[in-house]
N, C-alpha and C positions, 0 to 999 in steps of 0.2 A: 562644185563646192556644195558642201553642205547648208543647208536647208536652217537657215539660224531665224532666233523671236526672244528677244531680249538681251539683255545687256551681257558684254563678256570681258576675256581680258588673254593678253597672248603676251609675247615677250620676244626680243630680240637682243642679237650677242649689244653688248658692250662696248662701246664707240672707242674706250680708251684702255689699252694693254695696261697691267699693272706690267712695272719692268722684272724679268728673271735676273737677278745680278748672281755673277757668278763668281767663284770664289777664286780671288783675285793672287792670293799665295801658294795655292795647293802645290806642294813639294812632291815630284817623281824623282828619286832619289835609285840611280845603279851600284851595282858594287860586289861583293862576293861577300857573304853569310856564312855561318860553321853548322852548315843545314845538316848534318850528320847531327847535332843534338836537335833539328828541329822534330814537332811529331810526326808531318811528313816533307821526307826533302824533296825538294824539287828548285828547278832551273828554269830560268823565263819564265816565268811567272810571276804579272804585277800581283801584289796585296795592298788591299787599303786596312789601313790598320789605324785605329783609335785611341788602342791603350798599349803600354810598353810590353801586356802581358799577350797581346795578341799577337804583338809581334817578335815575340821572344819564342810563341811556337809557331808563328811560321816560320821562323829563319834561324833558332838558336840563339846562345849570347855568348861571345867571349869580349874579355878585357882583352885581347889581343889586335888590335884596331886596324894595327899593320897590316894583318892578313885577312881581317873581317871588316871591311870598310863600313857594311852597313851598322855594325854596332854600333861602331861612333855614331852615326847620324842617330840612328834611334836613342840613345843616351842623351845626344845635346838634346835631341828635339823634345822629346815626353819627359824626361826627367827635369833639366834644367831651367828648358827655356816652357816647358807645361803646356805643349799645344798638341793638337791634334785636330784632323786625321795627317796621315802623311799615304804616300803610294812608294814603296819600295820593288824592284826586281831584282832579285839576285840571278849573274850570271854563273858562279861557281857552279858547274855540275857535276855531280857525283860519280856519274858515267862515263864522263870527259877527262875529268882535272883528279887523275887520280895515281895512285903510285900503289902496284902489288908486294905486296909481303908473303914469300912462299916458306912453309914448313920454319919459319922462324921461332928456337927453344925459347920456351918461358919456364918460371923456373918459382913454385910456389912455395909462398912461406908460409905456415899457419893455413893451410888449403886457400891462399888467395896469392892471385898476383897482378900487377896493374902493368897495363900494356900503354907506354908512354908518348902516344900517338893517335891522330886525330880518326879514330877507325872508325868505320860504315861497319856496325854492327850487322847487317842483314848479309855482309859478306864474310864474317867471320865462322872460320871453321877449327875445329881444334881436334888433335889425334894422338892417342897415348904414344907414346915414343918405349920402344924395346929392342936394345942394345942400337940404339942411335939409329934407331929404323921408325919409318909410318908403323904403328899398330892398326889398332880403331877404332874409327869415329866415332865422336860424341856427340852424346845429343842434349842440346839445349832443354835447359827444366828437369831434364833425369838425371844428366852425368854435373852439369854443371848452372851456374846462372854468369850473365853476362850485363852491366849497367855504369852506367857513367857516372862518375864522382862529382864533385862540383868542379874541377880542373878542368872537365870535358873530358877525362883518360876514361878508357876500359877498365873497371874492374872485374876478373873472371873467379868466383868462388866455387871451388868444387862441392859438390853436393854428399853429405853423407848415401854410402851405400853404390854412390857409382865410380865410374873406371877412374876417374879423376883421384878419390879421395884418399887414396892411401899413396898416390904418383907424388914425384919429388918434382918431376919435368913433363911437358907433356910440348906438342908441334903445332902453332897456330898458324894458320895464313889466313890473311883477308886483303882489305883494301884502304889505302890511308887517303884522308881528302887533301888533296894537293895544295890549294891556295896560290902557291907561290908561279902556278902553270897558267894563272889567268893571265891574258894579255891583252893588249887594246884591243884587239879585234873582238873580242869576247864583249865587251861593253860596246861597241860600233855597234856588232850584231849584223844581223842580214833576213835576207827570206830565202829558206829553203825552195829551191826550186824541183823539188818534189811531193811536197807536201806544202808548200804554201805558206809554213808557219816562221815564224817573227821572231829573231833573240835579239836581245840587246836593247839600243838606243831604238829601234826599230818598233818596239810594244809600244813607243810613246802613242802611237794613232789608234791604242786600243783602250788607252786611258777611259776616252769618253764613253764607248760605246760597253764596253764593262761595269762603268762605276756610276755613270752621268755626270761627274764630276770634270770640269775643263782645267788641265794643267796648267801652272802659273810659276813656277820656279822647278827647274832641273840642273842638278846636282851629280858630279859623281866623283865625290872627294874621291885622292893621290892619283887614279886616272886621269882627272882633268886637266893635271899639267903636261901631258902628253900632246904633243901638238894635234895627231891624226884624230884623237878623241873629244880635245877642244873644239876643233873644223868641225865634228860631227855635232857637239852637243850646239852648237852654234845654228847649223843649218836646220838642226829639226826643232827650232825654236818657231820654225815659219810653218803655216799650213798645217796645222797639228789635225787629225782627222781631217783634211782636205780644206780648214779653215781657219782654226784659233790660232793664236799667239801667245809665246812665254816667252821670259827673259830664262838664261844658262848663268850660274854662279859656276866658273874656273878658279885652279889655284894657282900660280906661278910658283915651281919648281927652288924651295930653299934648302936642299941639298945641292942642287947644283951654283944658284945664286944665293951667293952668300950677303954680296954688297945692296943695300937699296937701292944704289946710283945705277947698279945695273939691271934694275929690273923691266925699265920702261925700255933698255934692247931688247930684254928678250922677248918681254909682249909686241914690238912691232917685227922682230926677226922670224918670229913665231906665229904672226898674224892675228892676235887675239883682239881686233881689231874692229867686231864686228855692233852694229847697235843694240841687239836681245841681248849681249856679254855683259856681264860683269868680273872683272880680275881681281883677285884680291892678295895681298902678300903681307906678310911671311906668313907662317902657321903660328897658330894661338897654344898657351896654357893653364891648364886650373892646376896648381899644386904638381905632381909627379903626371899626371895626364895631358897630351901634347895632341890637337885633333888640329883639322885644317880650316882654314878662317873661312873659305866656301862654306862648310856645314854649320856654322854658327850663324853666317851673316843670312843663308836662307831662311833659316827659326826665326833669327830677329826681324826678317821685311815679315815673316807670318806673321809672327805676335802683333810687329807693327803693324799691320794691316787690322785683324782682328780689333785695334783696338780704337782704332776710326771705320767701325761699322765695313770691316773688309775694303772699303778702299784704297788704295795707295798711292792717296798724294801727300799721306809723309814719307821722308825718304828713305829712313832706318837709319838715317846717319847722324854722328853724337845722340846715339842711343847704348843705353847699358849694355855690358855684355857678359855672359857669363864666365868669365875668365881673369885672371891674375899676372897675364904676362904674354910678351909675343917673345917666338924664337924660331929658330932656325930648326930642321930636320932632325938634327941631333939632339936638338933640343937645349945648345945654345941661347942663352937669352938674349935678345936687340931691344934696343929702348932707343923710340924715336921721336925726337922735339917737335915740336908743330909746325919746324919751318922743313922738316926731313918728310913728317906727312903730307904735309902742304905738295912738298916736289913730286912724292908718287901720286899726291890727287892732281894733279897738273896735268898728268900723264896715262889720265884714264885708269887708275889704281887703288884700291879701296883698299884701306889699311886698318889700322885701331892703334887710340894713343889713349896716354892715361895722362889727363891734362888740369881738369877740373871736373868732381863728380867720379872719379874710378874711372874702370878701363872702359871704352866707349866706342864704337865703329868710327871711321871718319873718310867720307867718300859723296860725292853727290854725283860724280860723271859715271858715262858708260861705259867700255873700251873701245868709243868710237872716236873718244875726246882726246887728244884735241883736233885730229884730223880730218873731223866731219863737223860743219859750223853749225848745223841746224838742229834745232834747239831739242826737238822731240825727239832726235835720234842720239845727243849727247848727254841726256842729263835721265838721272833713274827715273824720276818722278813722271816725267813728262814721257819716257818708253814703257813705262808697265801701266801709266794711264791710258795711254794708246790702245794699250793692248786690251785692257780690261773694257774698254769703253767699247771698242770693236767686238769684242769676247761677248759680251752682254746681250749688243743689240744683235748676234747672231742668235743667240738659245732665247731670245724672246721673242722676234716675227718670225724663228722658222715655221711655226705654225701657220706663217699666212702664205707660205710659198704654197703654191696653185691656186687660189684663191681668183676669184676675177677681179682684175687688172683695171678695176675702174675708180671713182672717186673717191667712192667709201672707203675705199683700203687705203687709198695712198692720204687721205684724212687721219684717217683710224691709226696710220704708221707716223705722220708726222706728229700728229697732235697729242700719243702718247708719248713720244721722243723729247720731244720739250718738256711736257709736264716732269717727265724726271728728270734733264737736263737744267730744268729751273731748280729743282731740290736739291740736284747736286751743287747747283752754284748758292742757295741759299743759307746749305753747308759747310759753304766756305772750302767744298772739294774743287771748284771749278770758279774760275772768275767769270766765265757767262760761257753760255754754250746755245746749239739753235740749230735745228734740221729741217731744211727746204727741199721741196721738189721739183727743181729748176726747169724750165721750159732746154735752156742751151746746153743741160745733161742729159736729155731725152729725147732722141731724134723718133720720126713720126715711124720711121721701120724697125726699130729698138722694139717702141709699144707695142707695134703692130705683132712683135715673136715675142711679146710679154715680158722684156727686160726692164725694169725701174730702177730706175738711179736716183739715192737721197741724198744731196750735201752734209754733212755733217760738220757743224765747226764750233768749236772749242776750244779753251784756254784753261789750263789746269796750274795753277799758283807754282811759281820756280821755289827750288828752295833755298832761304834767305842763306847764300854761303855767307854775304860778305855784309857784317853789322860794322860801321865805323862812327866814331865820333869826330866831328872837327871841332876842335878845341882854339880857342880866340881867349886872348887878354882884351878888356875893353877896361880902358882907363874913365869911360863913363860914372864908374862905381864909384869913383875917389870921393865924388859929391854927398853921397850916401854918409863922408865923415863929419859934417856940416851941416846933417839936419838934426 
């Protein structure tokens, strides 16, 4: 040591972690995009996206919902319901899901003509035609221009001076993007086992280590009534990057169920059954626009969360929602009484009624209710507190892992664990919560290979389903006539 003669001063880390709280709603959201208008298309590829405009050129936009799932979600989410950020991956690829057009006549009016089909501009090619034969090729910016209208169609204008512009017909072939070729597997996903690489429900483990951002709701409206991709979105709620936890917003299928009586078969026949689920039935509507009550009820647990400081122990239920009516596939309308909602909340089924206050979500179970008693795995509030609570204390002591294994740390982990386990409960997020380092969760050959074990326990407020009055005549009051 050096050689000291007067007074000094040094410093040491900080006895108590402030907590890293992590964002308790972040929506991963699959589906298929009209990536042919995006600026570059691609396929498995998460984006985190902020503004509706970023994510219109990652993915493109149509009103066409049916065949671009993601656009619904990014219209409820940033337009409607005004949050952000969201993670989107489209499976559509353009390489894949696609359908050829060969030497197909077009046939120009005014030297324009619109090719009325979702075309991969990078694949089009176009060739004069002479006596119903190939001539030839045209070249892009010389012979012709090629650009999308607002419909998302081809426009091809012939250019003064080239092959095109004096032509009546000319031979285009390209590639159309298929949409309708995507299939469950396509959003399951997998790992190539030659290259390693991840499509599908499969990127969710890339979420983190991409964005730093920990997943909190996954999403993949009209696929998720699908049984094999339900079972998938369900399982990869657990161990996300080797550790976190999210709840899966599913749809129950109102094309094929028509009745609400029968929907609580089909979620047990179907197994949607699981504690990270949530089901929700039928689909929603604003006006002439009919999207699936999954992608609304995941914005509204966001905004809800966001608006108790990212927590989520309210439960999004009888909260507003951006919509005018529930209905069926067709787009049928169903109007259900509180005792019709009441029986699919019964049954583990998150619906929305319009009762008092406009139309409103109306659900507090999981799809584990009613089959599973215990209370953290049956009710929203009490599974994504779990989660987030767990989620939290992981991205905040991972910095202590290697650290030595001795008082100071396991002080330094309990004592800032509390301290914000008391704010939360001061908050009114938690009715008391407390982390110990228990002697009989720690065996002396555990320490000895540096494993600690913290109790954690906690109570996060149910949410109040059931307000009643009991109502009494008390003939006491008659006296009250006689004073």
């Amino acid at each position: 040591m050096a050689y000291k003669h007067g007074v000094y001063t040094s410093e040491q880390a900080t006895s108590l972690v402030p907590m890293i709280e992590t964002d308790s709603g972040l929506i991963v959201a699959f589906g298929t995009a009209p990536v042919h208008l995006a600026s570059k298309p691609e396929a498995n590829v998460p984006k985190l996206c902020y503004t509706l405009k970023e994510a219109v050129e990652a993915f493109g936009y149509s009103d066409d919902w049916s065949s671009y799932t993601l656009c619904e979600v990014m219209r409820q989410h940033f337009t409607y319901y005004n949050m952000a950020p969201i993670v989107m991956v489209n499976v559509l690829d353009p390489a894949k899901h696609k359908t050829t057009v060969t030497a197909e006549t077009i046939t120009f009016t005014d030297h324009e003509v619109v090719i009325n089909a979702n075309v991969l501009l990078n694949t089009l090619e176009i060739n004069t035609l002479k006596e119903d034969a190939l001539a030839d090729k045209c070249v892009l910016g010389t012979d012709y221009t090629a650009a999308y209208n607002d419909e998302g169609k081809v426009i091809i204008t012939a250019l003064e001076g080239g092959l095109l512009y004096s032509a009546s017909t000319a031979a285009a072939t390209y590639n159309v993007l298929n949409p309708s070729a995507v299939v469950a597997n396509d959003i399951i996903g997998g790992i190539d086992a030659s290259t390693g690489e991840a499509t599908g429900m499969e990127l969710i483990d890339e979420i983190f280590p991409r964005f730093g951002l920990v997943p909190g709701i996954i999403i993949a409206p009209k696929f998720s009534s699908i049984a094999s991709v339900g079972a998938v979105m369900s399982a990869k709620t657990y161990d996300i990057s080797g550790h976190f936890g999210a709840i899966a917003i599913a749809d129950i299928p109102s094309d094929t169920v028509i009745n609400y009586t029968n929907a609580a078969e089909w979620k047990n026949i179907n197994s949607y059954t699981d504690k990270n689920l949530i089901v929700a039935y039928p689909m929603v509507k604003l006006d002439s626009e009919i999207s699936h009550m999954s992608t609304h009820l995941a914005s509204l647990y966001n905004r809800t969360d966001a608006e108790h400081d990212s927590i989520p122990y309210y439960v999004g239920s009888n909260k507003s929602m951006k919509i005018n009516g529930t209905c069926l596939a067709d787009g049928t309308e169903v109007f259900y009484n509180n005792a019709q909602a009441n029986y699919l909340n019964q049954n583990g089924i998150v619906t929305a009624i319009n009762f008092i206050g406009g139309w409103k979500s109306w659900g507090v179970q999981t799809a584990a209710y009613p089959s599973v008693a215990d209370v953290k795995d049956n009710q929203i509030v009490q599974r994504r507190m779990f989660n987030w609570i767990g989620n939290t204390l992981i991205t905040t002591f991972w910095s202590k892992v290697d650290d030595p294994a001795n008082k100071r740390l396991i002080n330094t982990i309990v004592d800032s664990a509390n301290v914000w386990l008391n704010g939360l409960t001061a908050k009114g997020a938690l009715l008391g919560g407390r982390v110990e380092f228990r002697e009989d969760d720690n065996t002396t050959t555990g320490l000895m290979d540096g494993r600690l074990y913290f109790h954690v326990f906690f109570t996060p407020p149910a949410a109040a389903r059931q307000i009643e009055f009991i109502q009494e005549y008390d003939p006491a009051y008659i006296s009250t006539l006689f004073e």
